[in-house]
C-alpha positions as CSV (number, residue, x, y, z in Angstrom):
1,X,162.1,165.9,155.5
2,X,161.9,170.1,155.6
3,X,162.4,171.7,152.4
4,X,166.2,172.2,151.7
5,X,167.2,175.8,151.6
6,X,170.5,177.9,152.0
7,X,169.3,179.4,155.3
8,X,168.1,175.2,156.6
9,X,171.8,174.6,155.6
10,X,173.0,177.5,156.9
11,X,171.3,176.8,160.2
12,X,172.1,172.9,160.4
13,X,176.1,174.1,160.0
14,X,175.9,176.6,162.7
15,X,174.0,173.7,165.0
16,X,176.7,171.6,164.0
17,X,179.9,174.2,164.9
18,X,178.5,175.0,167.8
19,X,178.4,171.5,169.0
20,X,182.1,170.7,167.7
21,X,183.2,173.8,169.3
22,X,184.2,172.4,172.7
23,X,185.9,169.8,171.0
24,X,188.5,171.9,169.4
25,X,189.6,173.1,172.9
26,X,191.2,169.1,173.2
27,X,193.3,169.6,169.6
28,X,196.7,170.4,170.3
29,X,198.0,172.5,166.9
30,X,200.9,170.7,165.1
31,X,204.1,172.2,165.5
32,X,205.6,171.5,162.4
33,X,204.2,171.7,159.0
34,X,203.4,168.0,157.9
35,X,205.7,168.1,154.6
36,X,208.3,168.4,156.6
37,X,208.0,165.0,158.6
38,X,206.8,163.0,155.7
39,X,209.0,159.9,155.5
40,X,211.3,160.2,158.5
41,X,209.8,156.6,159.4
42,X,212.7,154.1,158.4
43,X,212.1,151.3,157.0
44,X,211.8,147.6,158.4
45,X,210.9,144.3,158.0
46,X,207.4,145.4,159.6
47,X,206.9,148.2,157.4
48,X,207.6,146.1,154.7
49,X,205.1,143.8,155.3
50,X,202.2,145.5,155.9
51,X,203.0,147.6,152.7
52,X,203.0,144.4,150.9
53,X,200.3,143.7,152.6
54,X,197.7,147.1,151.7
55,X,198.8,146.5,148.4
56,X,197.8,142.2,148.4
57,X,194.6,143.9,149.5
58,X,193.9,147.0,147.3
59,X,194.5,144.1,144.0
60,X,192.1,142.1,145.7
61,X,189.5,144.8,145.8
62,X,190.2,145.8,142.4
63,X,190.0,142.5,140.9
64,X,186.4,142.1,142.8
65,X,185.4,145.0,141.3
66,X,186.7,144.0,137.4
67,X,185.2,140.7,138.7
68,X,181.7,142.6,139.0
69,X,181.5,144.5,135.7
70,X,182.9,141.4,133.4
71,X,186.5,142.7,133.4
């Protein structure tokens, strides 16, 4: 692997935007700021669930984890 330098990194990064740059002609720029659409989705039975179950899961993963290191 070549030697890690700040003109290496500065050359991977300007590889790197030049390739994405095409891609950022597809992005069409939000219209609103995002604060001000945060929680306009209502609420329903749906939602509900799959809230409940993220959560059923992110205990799960924790309690692994505790699990692993003799919690």
């Amino acid at each position: 692997m070549p030697e890690l330098t700040l003109e290496s990194l500065a050359a991977r990064v300007a590889e790197l935007e030049r390739k994405l740059a095409p891609a950022r002609l597809n992005i069409i720029p939000a219209t609103r700021d995002w604060r001000s659409v945060v929680g306009i989705s209502q609420r329903t039975e749906f939602s509900d669930a799959m809230e409940a179950e993220m959560a059923a899961f992110r205990e799960s993963q924790r309690s692994e984890l505790d699990a692993e290191d003799g919690r």
